[in-house]
Backbone as JSON, one array per atom type, in Angstrom:
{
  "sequence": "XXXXXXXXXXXXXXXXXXXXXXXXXXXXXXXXXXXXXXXXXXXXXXXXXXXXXXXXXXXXXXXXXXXXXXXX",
  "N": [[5.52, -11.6, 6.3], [3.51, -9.73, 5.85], [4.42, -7.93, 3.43], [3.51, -10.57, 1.62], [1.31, -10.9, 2.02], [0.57, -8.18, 0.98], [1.12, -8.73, -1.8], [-0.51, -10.78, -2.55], [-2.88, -9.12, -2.99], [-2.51, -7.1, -4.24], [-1.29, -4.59, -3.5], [0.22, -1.95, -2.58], [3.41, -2.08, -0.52], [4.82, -1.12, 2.47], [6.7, -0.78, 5.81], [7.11, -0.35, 9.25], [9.65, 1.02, 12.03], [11.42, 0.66, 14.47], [12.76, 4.16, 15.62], [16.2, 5.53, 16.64], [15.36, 6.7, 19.13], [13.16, 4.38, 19.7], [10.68, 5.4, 19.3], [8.24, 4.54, 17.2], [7.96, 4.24, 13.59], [7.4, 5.6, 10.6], [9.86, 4.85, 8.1], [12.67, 5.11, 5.35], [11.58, 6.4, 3.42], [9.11, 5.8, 3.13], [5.42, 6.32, 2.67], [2.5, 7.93, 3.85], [-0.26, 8.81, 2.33], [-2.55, 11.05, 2.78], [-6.26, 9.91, 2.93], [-5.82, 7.75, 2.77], [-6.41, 3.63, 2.19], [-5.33, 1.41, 4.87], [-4.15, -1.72, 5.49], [-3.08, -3.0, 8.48], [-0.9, -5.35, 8.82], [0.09, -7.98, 11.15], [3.33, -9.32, 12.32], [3.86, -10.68, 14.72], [2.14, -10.96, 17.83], [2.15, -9.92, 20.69], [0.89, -7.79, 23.57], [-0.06, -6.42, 21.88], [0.94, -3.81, 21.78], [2.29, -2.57, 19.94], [1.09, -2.99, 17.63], [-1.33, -1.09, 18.4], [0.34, 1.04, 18.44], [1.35, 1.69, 15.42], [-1.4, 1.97, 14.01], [-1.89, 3.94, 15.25], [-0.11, 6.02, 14.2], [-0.64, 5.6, 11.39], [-3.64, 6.6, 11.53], [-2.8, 10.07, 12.54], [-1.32, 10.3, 10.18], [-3.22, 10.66, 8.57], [-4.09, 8.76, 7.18], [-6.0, 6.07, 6.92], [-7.31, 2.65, 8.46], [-8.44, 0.09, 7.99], [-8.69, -2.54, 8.72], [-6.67, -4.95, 10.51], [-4.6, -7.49, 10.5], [-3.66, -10.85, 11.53], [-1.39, -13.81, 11.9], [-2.42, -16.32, 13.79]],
  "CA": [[4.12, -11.91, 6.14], [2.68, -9.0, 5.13], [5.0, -8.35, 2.27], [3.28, -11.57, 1.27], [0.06, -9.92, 1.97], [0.43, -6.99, -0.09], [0.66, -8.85, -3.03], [-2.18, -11.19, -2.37], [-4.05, -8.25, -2.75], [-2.14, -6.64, -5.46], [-1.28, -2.91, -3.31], [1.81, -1.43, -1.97], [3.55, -2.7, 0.65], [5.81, -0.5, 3.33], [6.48, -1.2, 6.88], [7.37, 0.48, 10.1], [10.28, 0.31, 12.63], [11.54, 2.03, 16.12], [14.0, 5.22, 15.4], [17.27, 5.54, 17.64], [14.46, 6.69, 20.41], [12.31, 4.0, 20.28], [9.5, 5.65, 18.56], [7.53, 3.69, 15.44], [8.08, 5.36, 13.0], [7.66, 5.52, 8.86], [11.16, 5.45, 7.43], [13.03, 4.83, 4.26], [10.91, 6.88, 2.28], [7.45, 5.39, 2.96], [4.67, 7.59, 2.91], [0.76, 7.29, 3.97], [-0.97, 9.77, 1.85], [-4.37, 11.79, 3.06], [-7.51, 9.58, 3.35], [-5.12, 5.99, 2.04], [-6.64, 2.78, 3.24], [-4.54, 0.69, 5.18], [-4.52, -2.79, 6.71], [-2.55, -3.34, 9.04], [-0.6, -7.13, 9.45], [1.4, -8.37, 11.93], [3.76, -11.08, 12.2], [4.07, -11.37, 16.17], [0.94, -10.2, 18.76], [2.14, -10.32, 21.94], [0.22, -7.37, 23.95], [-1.02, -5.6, 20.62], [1.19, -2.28, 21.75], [3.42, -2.25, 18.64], [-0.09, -2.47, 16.51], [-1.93, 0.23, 18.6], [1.38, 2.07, 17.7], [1.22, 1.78, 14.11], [-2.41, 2.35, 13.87], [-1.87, 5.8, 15.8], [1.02, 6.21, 12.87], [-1.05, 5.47, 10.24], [-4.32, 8.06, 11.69], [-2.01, 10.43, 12.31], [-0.62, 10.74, 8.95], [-4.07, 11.23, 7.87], [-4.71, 7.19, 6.53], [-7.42, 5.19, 6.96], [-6.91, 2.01, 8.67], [-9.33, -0.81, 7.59], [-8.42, -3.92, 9.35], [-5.5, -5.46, 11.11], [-4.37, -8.93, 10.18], [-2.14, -11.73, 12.07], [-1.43, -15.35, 11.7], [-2.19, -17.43, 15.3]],
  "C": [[3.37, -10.75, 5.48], [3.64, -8.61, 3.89], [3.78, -9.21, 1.22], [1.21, -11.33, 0.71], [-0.53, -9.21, 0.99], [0.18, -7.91, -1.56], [0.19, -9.73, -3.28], [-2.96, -10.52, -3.59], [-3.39, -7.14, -3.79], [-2.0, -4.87, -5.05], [-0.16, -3.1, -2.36], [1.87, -1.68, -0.42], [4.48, -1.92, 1.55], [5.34, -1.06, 5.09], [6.89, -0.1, 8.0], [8.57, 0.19, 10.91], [10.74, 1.57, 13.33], [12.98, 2.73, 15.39], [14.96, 4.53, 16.76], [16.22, 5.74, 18.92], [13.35, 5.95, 21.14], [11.04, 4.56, 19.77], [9.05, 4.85, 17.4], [7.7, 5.05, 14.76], [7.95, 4.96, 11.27], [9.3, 5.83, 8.47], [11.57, 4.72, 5.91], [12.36, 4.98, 3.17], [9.57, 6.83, 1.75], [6.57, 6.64, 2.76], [2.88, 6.87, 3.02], [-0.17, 8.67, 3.15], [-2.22, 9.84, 2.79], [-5.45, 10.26, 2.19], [-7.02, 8.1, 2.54], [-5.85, 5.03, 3.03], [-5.62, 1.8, 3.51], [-4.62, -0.25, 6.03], [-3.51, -3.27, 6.92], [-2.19, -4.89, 9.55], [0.53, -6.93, 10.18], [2.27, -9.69, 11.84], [3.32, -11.81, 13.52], [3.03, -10.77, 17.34], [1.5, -10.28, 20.16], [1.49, -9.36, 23.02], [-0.47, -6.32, 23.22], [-0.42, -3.94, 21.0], [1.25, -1.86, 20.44], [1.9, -2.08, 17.47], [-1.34, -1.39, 16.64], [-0.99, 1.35, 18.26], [1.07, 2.67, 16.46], [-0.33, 2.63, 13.67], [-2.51, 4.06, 14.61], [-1.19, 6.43, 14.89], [-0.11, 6.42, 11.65], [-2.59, 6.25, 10.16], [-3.41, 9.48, 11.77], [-1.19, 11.1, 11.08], [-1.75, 10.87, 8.14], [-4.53, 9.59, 6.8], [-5.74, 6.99, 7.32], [-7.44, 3.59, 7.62], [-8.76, 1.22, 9.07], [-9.76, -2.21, 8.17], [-7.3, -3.92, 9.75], [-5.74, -7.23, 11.0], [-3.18, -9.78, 10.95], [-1.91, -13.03, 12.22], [-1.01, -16.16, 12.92], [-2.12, -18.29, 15.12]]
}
């Protein structure tokens, strides 16, 4: 879904996913540059951790986080 998203909206698309420890994490080369905006979609909501995660990920790395999107 977001994939699908991104190019909607015509801007780069990367995602997130838990390391060996269970942490969220940016991998495979993503990157959130200083003061990037970013809106956050989900596919699946079920107590909104995994997207307070991300959103701590994506301050954190010094982004900007604009919205959060998810299809009920």
């Amino acid at each position: 879904m977001a994939y699908e998203v991104s190019r909607a909206l015509k801007c780069k698309n990367f995602f997130t996913e838990r390391d060996e420890n269970g942490k969220m994490t940016l991998r495979r080369g993503f990157v959130i540059e200083k003061g990037q905006r970013v809106l956050v979609v989900e596919d699946v909501v079920t107590t909104g951790g995994s997207v307070r995660e991300v959103i701590n990920l994506v301050k954190e790395a010094g982004g900007v986080v604009v919205g959060v999107g998810s299809i009920v």
